[in-house]
Every structure is written in C-alpha cells, then in structure tokens.
C-alpha positions as CSV (number, residue, x, y, z in Angstrom):
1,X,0.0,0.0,0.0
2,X,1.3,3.6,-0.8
3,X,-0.4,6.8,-0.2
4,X,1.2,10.3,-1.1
5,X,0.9,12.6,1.6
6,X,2.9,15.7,0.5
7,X,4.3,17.3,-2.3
8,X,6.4,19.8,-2.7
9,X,6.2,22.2,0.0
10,X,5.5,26.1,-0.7
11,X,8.5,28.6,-0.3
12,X,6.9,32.1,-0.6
13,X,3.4,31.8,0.4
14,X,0.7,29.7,2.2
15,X,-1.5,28.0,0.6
16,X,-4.6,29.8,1.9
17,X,-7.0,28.8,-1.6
18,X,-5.7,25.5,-1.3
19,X,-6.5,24.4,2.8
20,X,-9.6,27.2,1.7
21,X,-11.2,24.8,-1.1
22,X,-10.1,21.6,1.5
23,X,-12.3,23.2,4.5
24,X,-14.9,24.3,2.2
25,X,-15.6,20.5,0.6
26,X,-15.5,19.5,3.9
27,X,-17.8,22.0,5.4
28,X,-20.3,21.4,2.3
29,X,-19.8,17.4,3.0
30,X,-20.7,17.5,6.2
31,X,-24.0,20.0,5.4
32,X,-25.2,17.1,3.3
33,X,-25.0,15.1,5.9
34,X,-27.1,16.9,8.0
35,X,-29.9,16.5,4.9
36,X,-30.8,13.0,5.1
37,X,-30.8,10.9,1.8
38,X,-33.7,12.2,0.0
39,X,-32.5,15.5,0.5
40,X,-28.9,14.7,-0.8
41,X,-30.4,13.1,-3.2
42,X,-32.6,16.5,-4.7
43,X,-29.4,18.5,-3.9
44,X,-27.4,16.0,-6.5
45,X,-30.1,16.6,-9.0
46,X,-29.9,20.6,-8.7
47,X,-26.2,20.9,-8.1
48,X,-24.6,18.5,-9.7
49,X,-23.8,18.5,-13.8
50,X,-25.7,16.7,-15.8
51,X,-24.3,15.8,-19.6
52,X,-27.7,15.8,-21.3
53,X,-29.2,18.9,-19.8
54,X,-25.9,20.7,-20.3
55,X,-25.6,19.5,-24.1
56,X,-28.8,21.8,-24.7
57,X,-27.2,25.0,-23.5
58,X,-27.5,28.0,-25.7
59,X,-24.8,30.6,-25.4
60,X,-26.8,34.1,-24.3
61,X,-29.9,31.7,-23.8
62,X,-32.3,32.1,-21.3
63,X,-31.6,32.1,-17.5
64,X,-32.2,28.0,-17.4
65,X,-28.9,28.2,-19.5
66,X,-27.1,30.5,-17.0
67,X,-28.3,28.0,-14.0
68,X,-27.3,24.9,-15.9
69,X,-24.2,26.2,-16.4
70,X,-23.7,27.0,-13.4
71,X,-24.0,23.1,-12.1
72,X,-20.5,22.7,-14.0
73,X,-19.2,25.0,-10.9
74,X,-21.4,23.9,-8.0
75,X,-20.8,20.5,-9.3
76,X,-17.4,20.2,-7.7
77,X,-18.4,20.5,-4.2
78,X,-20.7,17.7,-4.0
79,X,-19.2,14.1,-3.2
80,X,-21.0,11.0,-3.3
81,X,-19.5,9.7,0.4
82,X,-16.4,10.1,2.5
83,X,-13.9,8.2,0.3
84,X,-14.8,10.0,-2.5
85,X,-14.6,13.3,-1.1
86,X,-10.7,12.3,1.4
87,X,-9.4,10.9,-1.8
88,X,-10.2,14.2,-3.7
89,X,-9.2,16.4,-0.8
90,X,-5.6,14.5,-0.4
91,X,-4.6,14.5,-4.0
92,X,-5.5,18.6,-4.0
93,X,-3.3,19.0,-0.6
94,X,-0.4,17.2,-2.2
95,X,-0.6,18.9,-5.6
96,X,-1.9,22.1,-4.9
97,X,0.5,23.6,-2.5
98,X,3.2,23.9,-5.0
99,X,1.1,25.7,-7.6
100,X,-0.4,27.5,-5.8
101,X,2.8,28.8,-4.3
102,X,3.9,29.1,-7.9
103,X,0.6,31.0,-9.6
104,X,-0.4,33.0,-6.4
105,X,-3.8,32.4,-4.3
106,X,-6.5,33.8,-7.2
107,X,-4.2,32.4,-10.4
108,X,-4.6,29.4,-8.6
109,X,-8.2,29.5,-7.9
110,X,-9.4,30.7,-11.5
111,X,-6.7,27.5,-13.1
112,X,-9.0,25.4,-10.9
113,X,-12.4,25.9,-11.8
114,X,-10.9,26.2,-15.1
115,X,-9.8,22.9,-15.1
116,X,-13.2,21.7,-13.3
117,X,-15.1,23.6,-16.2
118,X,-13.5,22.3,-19.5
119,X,-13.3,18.5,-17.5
120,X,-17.2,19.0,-17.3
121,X,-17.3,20.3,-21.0
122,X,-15.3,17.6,-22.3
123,X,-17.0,14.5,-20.8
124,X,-20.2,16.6,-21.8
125,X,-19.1,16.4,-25.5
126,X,-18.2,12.7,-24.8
127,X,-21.1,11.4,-23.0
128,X,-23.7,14.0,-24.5
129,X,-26.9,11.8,-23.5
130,X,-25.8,10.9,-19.8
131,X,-28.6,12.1,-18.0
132,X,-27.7,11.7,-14.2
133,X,-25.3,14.3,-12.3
134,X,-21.8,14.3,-12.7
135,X,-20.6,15.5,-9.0
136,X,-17.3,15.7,-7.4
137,X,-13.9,17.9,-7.4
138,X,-12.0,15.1,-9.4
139,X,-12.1,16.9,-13.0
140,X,-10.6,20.4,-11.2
141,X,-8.1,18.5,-9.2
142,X,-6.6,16.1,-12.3
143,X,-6.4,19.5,-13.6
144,X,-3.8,20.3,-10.5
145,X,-2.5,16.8,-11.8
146,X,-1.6,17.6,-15.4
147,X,-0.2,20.9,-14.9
148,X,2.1,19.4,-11.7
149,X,3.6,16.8,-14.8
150,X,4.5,20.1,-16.7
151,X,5.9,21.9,-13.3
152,X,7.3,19.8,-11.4
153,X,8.1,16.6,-13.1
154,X,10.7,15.7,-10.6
155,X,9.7,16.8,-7.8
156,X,9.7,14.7,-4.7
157,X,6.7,13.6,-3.2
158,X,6.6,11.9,0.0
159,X,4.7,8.9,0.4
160,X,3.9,6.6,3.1
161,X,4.6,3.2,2.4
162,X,2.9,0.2,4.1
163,X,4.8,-3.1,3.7
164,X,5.5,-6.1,5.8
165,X,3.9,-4.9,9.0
166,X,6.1,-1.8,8.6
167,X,5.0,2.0,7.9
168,X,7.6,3.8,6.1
169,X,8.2,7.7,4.2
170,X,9.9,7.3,0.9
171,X,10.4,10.1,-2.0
172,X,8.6,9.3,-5.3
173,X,9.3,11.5,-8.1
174,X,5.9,13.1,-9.4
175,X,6.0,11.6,-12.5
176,X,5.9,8.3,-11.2
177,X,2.8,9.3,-9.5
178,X,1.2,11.1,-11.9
179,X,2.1,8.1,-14.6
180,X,0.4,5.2,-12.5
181,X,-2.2,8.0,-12.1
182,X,-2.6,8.0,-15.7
183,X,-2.6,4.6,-15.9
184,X,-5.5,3.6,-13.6
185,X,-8.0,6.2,-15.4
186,X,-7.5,4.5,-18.7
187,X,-7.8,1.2,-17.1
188,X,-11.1,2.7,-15.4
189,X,-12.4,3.7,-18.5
190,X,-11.8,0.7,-19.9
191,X,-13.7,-1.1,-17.0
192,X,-16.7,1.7,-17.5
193,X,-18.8,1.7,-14.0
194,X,-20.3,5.2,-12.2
195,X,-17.2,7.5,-12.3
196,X,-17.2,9.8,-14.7
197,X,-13.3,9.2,-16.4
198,X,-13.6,11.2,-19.4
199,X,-14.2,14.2,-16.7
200,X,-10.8,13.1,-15.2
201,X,-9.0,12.6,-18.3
202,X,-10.5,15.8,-19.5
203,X,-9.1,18.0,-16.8
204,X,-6.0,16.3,-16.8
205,X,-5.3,17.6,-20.3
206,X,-6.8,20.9,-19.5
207,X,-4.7,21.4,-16.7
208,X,-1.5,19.8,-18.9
209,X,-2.0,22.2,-21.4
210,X,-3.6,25.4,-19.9
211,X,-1.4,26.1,-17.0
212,X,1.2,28.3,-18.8
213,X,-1.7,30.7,-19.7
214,X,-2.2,31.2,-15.5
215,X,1.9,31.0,-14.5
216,X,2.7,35.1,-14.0
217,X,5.5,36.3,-15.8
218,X,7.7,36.3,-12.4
219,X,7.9,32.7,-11.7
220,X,10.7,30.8,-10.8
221,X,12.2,28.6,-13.6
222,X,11.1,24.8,-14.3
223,X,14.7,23.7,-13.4
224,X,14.7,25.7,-9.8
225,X,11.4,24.6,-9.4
226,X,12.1,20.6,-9.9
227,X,15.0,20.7,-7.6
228,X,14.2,19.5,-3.6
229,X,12.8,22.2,-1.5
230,X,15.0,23.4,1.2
231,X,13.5,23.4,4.9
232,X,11.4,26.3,6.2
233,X,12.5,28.5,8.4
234,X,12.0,28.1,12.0
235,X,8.4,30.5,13.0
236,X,6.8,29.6,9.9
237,X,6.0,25.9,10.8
238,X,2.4,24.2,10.1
C-alpha cells in the first residue's frame, strides 16, 4: 500500500485557496449530511452536472442556460461519500500547494475551476446523452495533476509506504505518481462503472496544457522549481 501525503512544499506563500477549497468540501460534505438521503439526493439533482441537460445550452440563452451552467461549478463541491470526497481532498493538498505557491492564491483559484469547467465540458461532449449528475472535485483536481507533470516533473513527493507490518516515508518522483495515475484512469475507463473518467482525463489535459496561460511572468524557472525544496525557516511551521 502507498499513499502520497505531501508534495512539494510552498516557499513564498501559504497555501490559503488551497486548505480554503479543502475546508470548504468539507464544510459542504458534512452539510449534506445533516440532509438525510432524500435530500442529498434533490441536492445532487440541482447541483450537480448533468451531460444531457448541459448538451442543450445555448450561449446568451435564457436564464435555465445560465443556472445549468452554473451546475458545472457547484458540481465540484458535491461528493458521493467520504472516500470519494478524502481521496479528492488528499490529491489537492499534495498537488496544490506547490502551484499554488507558484501562480499565487487567485491564479490558482481561476486554473482550478478552469480545469473543473472544461473537465465537465469535455465528458459533456463525450457522454452527450448521460442524463444523471456528474458531482465531485476530481475533474478540477486532475487539472492540478496535469499541470504538476509540466511543473514539477521531478519533484519529490513523500509517500507513506505500508509493507510487511512496517509504515515507512519514501520520496517518489511526481512523475511516477502522476504516470500510474494516468494509468488507472485509462484502465477505469476501460472497465466503465459510475465514475465519470472522461471528466478526469478531460481535466488532466486541460490542466497539462492550460497552466502556462495562468503562470505570472515572475515565476521561478522549471529547473529551480524541480529541484528538492529546502526546509522552512524556524516560525513559519504548520
């Protein structure tokens, strides 16, 4: 068993959007469970995105449009049950922090509902007739995911490993990560089931390919960037 559980650590900033967007899922999460199911249930159906409504959209349509469109947003709050919503939530601690360090707190928050939106578009395009709600951060954060491969291909990221009774820390590089990532969606779409992987795969190549357009002009180099962070300095612990 291995689970990342950091990535490479911020060196200018804290990542206020990022923990923001982690205690906001969870805040929402726990809301819906305060609903009951039926409730939950109505909230998917409002909130969430749903392929065939959203294939009808007319640009400068009517206000329907404006609300539907506005699912592909609300949409990424919404998870389906706790390991749905920890996995999302550790993936976006471990590759957030660095890019968020790297675009700046509102960068980073526009690249991620970017991501989410054109992850939503895509599998819209893909699965035009899907009529139930596609709900969940996964499209915004595989977003994170793509444009960490372009960053910070060899970055470290620490990862606990389970084996033989024995817990130990050990540093992957991010593309290794990110590849066996890669891997498992294709496998998953392969498999079909409930998740939606064309969302995924979607805002993976969003976030691949759109992150330069969201990097300010003042950034560090990729070669400074891939290099180990050194430690913080003392007072500015977490």
């Amino acid at each position: 068993m291995a689970i990342p559980i950091r990535g490479q650590a911020a060196q200018r900033t804290w990542p206020i959007a990022t923990l923001g967007l982690i205690g906001l899922n969870l805040l929402i999460y726990v809301g819906q469970l305060q609903l009951g199911e039926d409730a939950t249930l109505k909230l998917f159906w409002q909130g969430g995105a749903i392929p065939a409504k959203l294939s009808q959209v007319k640009l400068f349509g009517s206000w329907q449009s404006v609300k539907l469109v506005a699912t592909m947003f609300t949409s990424l709050f919404l998870h389906a049950g706790w390991v749905h919503l920890l996995g999302n939530l550790l993936f976006l601690w471990v590759f957030g922090e660095a890019l968020e360090d790297e675009l700046g707190h509102w960068r980073f928050l526009g690249f991620y509902f970017f991501c989410g939106f054109f992850s939503l578009l895509l599998h819209t395009l893909v699965a035009s007739r899907l009529s139930v709600p596609i709900i969940g951060a996964s499209g915004a954060i595989a977003g994170l995911l793509g444009a960490y491969l372009i960053r910070y291909p060899q970055a470290p990221v620490q990862t606990l490993i389970y084996l033989l009774v024995r817990f130990q820390i050990v540093a992957v590089p991010a593309y290794v990560w990110l590849g066996l990532w890669l891997v498992l969606q294709f496998y998953g779409l392969r498999q079909g089931g409930p998740v939606a992987w064309f969302a995924h795969l979607g805002g993976f190549l969003t976030g691949l390919l759109g992150v330069g357009l969201f990097v300010p002009p003042t950034a560090p180099s990729r070669s400074a960037k891939s290099k180990k962070a050194p430690p913080r300095k003392k007072g500015r612990r977490r």
